[in-house]
Backbone as CSV, one residue per row, in Angstrom:
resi,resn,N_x,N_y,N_z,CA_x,CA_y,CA_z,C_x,C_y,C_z
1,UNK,0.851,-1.202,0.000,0.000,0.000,0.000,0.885,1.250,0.000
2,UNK,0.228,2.108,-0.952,1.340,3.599,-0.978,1.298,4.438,0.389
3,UNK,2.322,5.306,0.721,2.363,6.109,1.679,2.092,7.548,1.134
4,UNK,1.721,8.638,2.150,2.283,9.675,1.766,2.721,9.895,3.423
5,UNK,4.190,10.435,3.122,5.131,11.030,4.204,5.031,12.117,4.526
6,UNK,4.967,12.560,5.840,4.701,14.159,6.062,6.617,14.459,6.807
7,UNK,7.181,14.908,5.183,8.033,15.090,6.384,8.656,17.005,6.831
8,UNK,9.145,16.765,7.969,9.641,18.312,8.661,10.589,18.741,8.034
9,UNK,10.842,19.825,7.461,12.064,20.446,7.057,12.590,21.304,8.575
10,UNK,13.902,21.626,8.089,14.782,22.605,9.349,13.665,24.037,9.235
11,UNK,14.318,24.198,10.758,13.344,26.040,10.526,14.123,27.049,10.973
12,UNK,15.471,26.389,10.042,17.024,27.466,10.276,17.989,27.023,9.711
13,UNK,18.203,27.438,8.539,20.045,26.982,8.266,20.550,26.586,8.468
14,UNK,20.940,27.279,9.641,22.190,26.408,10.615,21.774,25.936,12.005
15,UNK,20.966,24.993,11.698,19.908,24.469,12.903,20.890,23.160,13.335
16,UNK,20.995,23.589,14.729,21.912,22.500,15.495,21.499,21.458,15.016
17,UNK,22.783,20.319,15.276,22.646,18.966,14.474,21.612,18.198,15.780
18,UNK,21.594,16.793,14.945,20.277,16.347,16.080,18.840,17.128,15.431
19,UNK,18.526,17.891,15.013,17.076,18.333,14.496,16.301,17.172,14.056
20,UNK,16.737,16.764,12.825,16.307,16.324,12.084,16.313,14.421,12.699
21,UNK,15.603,13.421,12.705,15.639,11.940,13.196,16.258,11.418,12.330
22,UNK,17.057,10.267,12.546,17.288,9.121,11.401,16.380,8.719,10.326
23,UNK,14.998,8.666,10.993,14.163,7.885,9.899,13.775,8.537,8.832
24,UNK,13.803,10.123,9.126,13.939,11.322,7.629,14.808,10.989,6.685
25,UNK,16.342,10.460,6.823,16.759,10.620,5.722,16.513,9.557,5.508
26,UNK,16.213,8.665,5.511,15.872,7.326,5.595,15.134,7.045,4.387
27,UNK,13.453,7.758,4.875,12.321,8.181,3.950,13.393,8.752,2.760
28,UNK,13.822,9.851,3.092,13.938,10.898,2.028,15.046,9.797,0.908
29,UNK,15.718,9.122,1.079,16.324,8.523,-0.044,16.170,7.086,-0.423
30,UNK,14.503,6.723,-0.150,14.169,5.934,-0.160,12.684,6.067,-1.063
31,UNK,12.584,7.345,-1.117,11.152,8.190,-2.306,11.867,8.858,-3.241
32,UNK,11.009,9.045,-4.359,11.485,9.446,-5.619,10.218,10.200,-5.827
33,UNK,9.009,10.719,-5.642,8.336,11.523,-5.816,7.923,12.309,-4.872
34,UNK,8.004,14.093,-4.387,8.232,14.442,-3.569,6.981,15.878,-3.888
35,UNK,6.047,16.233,-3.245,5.295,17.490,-3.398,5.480,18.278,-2.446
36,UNK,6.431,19.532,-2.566,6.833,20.705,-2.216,6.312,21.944,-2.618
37,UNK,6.469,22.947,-1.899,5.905,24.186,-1.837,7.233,25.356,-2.463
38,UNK,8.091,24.826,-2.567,9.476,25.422,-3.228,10.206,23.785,-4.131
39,UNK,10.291,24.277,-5.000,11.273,23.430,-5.333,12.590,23.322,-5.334
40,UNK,13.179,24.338,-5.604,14.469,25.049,-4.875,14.980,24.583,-3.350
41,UNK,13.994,25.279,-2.942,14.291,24.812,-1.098,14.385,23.282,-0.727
42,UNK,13.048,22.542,-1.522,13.429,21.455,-1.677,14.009,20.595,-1.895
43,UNK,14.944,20.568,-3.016,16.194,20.158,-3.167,17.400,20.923,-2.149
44,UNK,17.510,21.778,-1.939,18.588,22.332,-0.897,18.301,21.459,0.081
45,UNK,17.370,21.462,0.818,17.026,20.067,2.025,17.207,19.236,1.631
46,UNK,16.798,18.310,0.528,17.538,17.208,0.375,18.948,16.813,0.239
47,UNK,19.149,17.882,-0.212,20.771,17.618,-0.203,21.603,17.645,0.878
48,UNK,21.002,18.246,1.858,21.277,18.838,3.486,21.210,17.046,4.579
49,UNK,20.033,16.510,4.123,19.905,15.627,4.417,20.731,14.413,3.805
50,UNK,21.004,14.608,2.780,22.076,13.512,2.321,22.492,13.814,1.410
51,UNK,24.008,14.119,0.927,24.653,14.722,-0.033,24.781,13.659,-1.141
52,UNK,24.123,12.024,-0.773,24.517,11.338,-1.658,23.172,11.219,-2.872
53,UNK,22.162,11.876,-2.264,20.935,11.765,-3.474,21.287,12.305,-4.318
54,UNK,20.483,11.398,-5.658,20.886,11.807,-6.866,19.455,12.907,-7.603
55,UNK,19.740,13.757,-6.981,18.435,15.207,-7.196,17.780,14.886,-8.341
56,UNK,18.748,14.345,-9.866,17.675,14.366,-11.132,17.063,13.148,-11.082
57,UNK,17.047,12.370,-10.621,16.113,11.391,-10.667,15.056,11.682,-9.611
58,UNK,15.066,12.202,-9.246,13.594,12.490,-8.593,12.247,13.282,-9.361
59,UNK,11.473,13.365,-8.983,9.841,14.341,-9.127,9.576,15.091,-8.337
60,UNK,9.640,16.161,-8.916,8.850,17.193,-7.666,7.294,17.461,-8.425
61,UNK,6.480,17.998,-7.520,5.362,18.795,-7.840,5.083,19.746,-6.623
62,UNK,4.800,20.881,-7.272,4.446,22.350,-6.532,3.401,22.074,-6.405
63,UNK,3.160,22.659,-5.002,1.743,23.019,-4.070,1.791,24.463,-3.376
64,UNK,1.127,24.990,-3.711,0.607,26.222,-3.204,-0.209,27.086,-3.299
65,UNK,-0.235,28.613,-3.349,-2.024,28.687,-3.071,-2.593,28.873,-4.985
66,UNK,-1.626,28.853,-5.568,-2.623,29.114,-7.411,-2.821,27.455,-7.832
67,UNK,-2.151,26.339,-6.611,-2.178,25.224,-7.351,-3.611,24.616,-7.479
68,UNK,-3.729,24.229,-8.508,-5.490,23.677,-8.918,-5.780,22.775,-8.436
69,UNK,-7.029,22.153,-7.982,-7.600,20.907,-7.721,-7.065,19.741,-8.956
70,UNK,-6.854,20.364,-10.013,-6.560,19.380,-11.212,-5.019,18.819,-10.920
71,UNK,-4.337,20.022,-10.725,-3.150,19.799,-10.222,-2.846,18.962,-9.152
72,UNK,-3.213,19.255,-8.077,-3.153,18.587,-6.565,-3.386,16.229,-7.166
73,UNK,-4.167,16.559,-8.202,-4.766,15.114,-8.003,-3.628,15.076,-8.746
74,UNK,-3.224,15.223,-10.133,-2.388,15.182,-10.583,-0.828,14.554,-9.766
75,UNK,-0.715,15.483,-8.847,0.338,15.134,-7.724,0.280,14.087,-7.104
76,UNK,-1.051,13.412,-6.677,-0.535,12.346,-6.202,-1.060,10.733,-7.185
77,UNK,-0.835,11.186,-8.527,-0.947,9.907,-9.279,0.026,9.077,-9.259
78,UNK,1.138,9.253,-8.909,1.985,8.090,-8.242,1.575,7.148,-7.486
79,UNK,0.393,7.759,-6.604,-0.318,6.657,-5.658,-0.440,5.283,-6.494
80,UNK,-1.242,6.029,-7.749,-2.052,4.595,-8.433,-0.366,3.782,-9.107
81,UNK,0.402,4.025,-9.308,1.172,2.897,-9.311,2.213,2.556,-8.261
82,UNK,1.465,2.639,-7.429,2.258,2.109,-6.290,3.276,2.455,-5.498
83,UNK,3.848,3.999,-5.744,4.842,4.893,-5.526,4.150,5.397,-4.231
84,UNK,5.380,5.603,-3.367,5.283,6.717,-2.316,5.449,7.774,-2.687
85,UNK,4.899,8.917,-1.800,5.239,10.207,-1.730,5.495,10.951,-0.898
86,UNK,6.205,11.783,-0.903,6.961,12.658,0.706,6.495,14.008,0.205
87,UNK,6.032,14.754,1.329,5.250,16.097,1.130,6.144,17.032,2.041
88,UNK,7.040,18.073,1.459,8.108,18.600,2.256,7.695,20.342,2.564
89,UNK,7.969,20.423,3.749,7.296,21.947,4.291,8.244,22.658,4.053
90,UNK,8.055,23.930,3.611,9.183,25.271,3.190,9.874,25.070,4.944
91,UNK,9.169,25.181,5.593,9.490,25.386,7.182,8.907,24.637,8.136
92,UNK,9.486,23.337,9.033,8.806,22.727,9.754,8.027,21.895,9.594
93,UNK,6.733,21.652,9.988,5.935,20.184,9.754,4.823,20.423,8.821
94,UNK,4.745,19.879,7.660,3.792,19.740,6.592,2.606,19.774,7.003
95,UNK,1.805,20.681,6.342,0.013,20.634,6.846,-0.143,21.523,8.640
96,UNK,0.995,22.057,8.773,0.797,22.867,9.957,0.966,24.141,9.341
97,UNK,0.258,25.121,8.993,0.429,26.723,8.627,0.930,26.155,7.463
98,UNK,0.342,25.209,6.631,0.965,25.069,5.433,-0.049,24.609,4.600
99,UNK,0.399,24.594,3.265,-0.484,24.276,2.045,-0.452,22.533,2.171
100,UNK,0.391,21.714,2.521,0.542,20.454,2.674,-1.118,19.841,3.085
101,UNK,-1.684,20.698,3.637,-3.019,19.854,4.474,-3.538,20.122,3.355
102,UNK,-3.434,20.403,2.179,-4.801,19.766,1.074,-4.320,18.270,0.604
103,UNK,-3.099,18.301,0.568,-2.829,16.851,0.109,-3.343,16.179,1.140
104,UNK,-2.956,16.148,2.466,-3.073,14.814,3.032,-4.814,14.730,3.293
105,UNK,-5.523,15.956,3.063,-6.734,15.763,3.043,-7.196,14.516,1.820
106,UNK,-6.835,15.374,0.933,-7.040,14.369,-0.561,-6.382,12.671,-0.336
107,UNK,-5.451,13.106,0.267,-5.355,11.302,0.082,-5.717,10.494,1.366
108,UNK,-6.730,10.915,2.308,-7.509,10.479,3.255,-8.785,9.881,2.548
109,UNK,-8.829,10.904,1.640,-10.518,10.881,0.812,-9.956,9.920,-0.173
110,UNK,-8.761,9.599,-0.535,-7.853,8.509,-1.450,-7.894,7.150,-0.649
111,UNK,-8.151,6.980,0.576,-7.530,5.709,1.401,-6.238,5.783,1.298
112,UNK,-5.628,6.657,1.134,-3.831,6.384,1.281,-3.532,6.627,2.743
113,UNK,-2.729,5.915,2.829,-1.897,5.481,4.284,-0.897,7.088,4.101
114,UNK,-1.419,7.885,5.420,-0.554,9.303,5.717,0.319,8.747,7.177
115,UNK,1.810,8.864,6.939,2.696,8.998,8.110,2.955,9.980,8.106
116,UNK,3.060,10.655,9.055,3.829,11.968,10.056,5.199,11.696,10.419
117,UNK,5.946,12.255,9.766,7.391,11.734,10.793,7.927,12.888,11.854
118,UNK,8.261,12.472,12.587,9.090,13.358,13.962,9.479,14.796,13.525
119,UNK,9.699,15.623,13.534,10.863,16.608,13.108,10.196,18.505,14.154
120,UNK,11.159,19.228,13.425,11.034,20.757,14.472,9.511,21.021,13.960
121,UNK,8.744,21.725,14.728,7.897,22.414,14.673,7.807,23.586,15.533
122,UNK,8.072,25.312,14.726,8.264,26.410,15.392,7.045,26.811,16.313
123,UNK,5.911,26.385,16.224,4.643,26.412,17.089,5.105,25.673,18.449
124,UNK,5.358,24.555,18.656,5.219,23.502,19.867,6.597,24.178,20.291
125,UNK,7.834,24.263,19.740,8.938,24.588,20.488,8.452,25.437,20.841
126,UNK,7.966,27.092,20.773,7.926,28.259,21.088,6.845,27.882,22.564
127,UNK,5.686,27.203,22.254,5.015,26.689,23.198,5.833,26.533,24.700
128,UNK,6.513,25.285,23.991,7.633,24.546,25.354,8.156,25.470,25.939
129,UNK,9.116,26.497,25.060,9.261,27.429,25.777,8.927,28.698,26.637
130,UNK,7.513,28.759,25.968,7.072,30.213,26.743,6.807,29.781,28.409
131,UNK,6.989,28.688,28.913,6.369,29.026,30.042,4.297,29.308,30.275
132,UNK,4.027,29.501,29.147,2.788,29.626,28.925,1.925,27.920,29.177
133,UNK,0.041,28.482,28.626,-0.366,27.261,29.322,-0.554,26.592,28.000
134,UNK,0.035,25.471,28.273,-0.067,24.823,27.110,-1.389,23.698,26.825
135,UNK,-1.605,23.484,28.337,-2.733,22.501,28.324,-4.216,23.537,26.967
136,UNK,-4.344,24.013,26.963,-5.234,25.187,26.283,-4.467,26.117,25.294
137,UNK,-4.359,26.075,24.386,-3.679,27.432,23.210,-3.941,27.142,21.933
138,UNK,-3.841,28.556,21.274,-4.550,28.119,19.870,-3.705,28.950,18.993
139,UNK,-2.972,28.948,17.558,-2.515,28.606,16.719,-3.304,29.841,16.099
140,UNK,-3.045,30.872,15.663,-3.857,32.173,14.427,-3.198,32.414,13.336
141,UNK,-2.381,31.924,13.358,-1.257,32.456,11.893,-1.218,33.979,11.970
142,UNK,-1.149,34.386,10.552,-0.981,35.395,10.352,-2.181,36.210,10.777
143,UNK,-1.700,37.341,11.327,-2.717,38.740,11.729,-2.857,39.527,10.487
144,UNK,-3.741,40.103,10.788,-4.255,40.837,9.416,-3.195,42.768,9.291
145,UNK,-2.678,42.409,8.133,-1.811,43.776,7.524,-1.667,44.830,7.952
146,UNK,-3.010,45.583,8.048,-3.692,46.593,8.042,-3.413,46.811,9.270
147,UNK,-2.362,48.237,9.650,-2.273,48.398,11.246,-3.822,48.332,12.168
148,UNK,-4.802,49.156,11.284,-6.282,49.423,12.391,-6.921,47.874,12.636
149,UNK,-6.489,46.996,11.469,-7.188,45.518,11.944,-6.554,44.527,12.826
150,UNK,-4.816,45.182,12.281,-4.193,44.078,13.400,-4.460,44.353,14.716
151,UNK,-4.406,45.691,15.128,-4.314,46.156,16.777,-5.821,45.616,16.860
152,UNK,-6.962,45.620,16.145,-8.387,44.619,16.875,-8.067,43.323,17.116
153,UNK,-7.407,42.804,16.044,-7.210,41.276,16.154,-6.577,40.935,17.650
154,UNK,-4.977,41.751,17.997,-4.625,41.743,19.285,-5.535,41.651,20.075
155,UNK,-6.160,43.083,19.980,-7.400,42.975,21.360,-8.167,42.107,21.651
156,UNK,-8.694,41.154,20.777,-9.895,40.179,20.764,-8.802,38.597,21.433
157,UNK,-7.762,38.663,20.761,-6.686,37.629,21.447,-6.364,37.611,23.053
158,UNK,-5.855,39.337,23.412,-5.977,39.253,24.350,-7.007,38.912,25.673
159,UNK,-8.154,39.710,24.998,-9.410,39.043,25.677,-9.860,37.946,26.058
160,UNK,-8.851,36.812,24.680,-9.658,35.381,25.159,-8.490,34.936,25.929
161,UNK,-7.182,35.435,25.943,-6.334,34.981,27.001,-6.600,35.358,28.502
162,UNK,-7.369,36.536,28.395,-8.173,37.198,30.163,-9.522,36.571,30.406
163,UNK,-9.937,35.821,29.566,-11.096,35.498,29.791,-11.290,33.582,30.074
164,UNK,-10.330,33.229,29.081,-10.257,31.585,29.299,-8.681,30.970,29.889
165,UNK,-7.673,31.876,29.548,-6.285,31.358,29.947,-5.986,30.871,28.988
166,UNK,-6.202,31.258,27.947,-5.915,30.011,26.483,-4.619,30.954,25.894
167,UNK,-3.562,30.286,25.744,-2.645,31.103,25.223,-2.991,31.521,23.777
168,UNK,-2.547,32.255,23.269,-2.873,32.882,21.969,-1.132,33.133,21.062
169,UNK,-1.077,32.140,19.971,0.092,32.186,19.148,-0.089,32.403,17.743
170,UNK,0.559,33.490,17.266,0.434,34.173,16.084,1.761,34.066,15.128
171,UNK,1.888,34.502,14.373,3.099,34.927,13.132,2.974,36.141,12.425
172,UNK,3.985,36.514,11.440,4.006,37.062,10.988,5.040,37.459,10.055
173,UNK,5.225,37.898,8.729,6.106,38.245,7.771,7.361,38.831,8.482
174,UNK,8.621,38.583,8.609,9.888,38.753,8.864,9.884,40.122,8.794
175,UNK,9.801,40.788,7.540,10.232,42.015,7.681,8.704,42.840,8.150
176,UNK,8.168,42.588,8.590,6.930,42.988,9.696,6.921,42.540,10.569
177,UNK,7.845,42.085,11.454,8.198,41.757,12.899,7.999,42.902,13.719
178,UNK,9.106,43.953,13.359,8.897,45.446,14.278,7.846,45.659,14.514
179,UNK,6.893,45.921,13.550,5.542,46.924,13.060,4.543,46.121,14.292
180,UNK,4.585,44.557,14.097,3.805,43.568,14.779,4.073,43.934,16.326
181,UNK,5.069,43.547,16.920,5.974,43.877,18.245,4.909,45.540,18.516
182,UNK,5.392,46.410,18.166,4.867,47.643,18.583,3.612,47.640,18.101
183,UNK,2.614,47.101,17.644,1.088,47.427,18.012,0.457,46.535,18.849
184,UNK,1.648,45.030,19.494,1.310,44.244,20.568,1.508,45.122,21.917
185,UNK,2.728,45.660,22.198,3.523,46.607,23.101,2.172,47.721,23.286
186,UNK,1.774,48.214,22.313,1.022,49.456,22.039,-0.958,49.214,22.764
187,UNK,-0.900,47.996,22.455,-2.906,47.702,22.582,-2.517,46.615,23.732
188,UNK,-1.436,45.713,24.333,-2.025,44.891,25.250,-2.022,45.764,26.974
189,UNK,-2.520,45.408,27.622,-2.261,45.771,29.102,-0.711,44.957,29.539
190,UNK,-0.311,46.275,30.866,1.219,46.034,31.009,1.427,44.463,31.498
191,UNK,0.292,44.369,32.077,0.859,42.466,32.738,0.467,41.432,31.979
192,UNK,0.668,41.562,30.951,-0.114,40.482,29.827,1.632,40.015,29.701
193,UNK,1.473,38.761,29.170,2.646,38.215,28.767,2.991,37.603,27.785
194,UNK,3.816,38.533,27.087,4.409,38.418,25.155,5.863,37.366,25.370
195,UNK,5.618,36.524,24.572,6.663,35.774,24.436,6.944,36.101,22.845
196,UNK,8.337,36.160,22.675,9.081,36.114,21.554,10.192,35.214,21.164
197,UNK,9.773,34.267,20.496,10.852,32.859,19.920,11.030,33.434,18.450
198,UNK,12.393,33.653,18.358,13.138,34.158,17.179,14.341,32.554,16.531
199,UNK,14.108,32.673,15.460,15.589,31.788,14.677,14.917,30.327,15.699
200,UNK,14.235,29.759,16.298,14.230,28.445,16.830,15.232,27.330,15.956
201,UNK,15.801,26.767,16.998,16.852,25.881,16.627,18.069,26.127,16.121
202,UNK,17.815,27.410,15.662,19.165,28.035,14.986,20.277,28.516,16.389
203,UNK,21.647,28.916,15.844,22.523,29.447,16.123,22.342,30.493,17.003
204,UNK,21.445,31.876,16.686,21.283,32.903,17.206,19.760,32.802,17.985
205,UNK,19.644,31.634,18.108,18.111,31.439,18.588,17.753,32.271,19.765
206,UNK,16.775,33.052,19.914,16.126,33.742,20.954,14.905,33.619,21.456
207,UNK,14.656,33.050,22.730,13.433,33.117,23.234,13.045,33.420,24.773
208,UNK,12.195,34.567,24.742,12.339,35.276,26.312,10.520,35.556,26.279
209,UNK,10.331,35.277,27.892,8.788,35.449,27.646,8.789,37.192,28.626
210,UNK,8.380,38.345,29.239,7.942,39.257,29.855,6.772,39.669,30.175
211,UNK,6.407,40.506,31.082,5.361,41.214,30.614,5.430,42.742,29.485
212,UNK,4.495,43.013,29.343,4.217,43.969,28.426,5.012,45.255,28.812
213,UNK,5.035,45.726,30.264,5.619,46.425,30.682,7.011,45.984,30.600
214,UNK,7.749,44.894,30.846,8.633,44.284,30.775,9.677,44.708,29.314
215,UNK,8.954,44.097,28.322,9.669,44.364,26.817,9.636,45.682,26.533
216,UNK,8.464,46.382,27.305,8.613,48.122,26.457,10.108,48.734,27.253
217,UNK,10.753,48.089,28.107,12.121,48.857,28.662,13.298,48.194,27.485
218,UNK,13.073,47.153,26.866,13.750,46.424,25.841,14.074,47.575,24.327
219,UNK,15.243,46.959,23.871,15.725,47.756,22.431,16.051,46.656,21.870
220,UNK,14.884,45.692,20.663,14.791,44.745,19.754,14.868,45.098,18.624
221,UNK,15.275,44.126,17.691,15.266,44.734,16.241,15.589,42.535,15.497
222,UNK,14.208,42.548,15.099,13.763,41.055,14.649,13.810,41.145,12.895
223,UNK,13.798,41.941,12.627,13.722,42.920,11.272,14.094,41.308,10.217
224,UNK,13.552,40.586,9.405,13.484,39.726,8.215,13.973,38.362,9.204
225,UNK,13.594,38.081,11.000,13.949,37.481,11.592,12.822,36.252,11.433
226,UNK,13.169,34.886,11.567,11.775,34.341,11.754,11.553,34.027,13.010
227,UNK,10.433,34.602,13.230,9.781,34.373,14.951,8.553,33.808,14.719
228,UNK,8.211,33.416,16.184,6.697,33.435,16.506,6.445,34.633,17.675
229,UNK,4.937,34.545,18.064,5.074,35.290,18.923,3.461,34.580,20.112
230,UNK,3.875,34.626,21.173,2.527,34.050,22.109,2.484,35.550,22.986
231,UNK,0.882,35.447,23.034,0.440,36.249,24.599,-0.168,35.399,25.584
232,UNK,-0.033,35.468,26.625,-0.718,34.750,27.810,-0.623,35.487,28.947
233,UNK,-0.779,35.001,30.137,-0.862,35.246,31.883,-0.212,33.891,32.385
């Protein structure tokens, strides 16, 4: 029976060794058809993972947001002859803040056998680390652009963190880190508590939780950095 592999890419360059499990490269040079969201990046990880794959013999197919329903099925016609497939995340674990969850939707509605394999995920580390409650928290992605909508979005986050204890974890575009930071600093109350996980796993990795009052005595600069960011109590 075919697989499809969910596997984790690094969520840093130079992401301490140990990230990644044995059984990744394992998978990874053991499949020959692979649906990625970069193809570029994709092969750079593979090669990261084992310098001995031979890149042109493989398949890629792109997934992302112009890719068609025609397309997507398209992608996993390998199934029907019996081929595996490995579904590789620009960043971290496939189908988390990613385009990956239409595939493994589709090949649920396929009967294909979906494995998950082990690897970083910048959500759960940042979690582990905030000190926050983890039993309860919820996942928003991206906040909305628009300074007047993001500072509501904050407010309504913060609310459900004063109202249920549910931590509240967001993202946001690298080089809109600052902008994000100062309309959190700007709309939450001083004892609310902003955690900031920058570079996870990487080299320069940073992660410090405060209160609100806390970080506004701080001089940051996250500027094209990849972070997450949690509020809680």
């Amino acid at each position: 029976m075919p697989i499809l592999y969910l596997i984790p890419n690094i969520l840093s360059e130079d992401s301490r060794g140990g990230v990644l499990p044995p059984e990744i490269k394992k998978v990874c040079t053991e499949t020959t058809f692979f649906i990625v969201e970069n193809v570029r990046t994709a092969r750079r990880f593979l090669k990261k993972v084992d310098k001995g794959i031979d890149i042109d013999r493989l398949t890629f197919f792109e997934l992302n947001k112009r890719t068609t329903e025609a397309e997507k099925l398209a992608a996993i016609g390998p199934f029907l002859r019996g081929e595996n497939i490995g579904v590789i995340s620009e960043a971290g674990c496939p189908g988390v803040a990613d385009p990956g969850a239409d595939i493994v939707g589709l090949a649920h509605k396929k009967g294909i056998q979906v494995v998950p394999l082990v690897g970083p995920s910048s959500i759960l580390l940042a979690l582990m680390a905030s000190g926050m409650n983890g039993q309860n928290f919820a996942f928003n992605g991206y906040l909305p652009v628009k300074p007047h909508d993001r500072i509501k979005a904050i407010s309504k986050l913060e609310k459900k963190v004063k109202a249920t204890g549910q931590t509240q974890l967001f993202i946001e575009t690298p080089y809109r880190n600052n902008q994000l930071i100062a309309d959190v600093l700007k709309t939450c109350a001083p004892t609310t508590l902003l955690c900031i996980a920058a570079n996870l796993t990487g080299k320069n990795e940073f992660v410090a939780t405060k209160t609100i009052a806390g970080w506004k005595k701080e001089v940051f600069d996250l500027h094209k950095q990849p972070a997450i960011f949690l509020i809680g109590r």
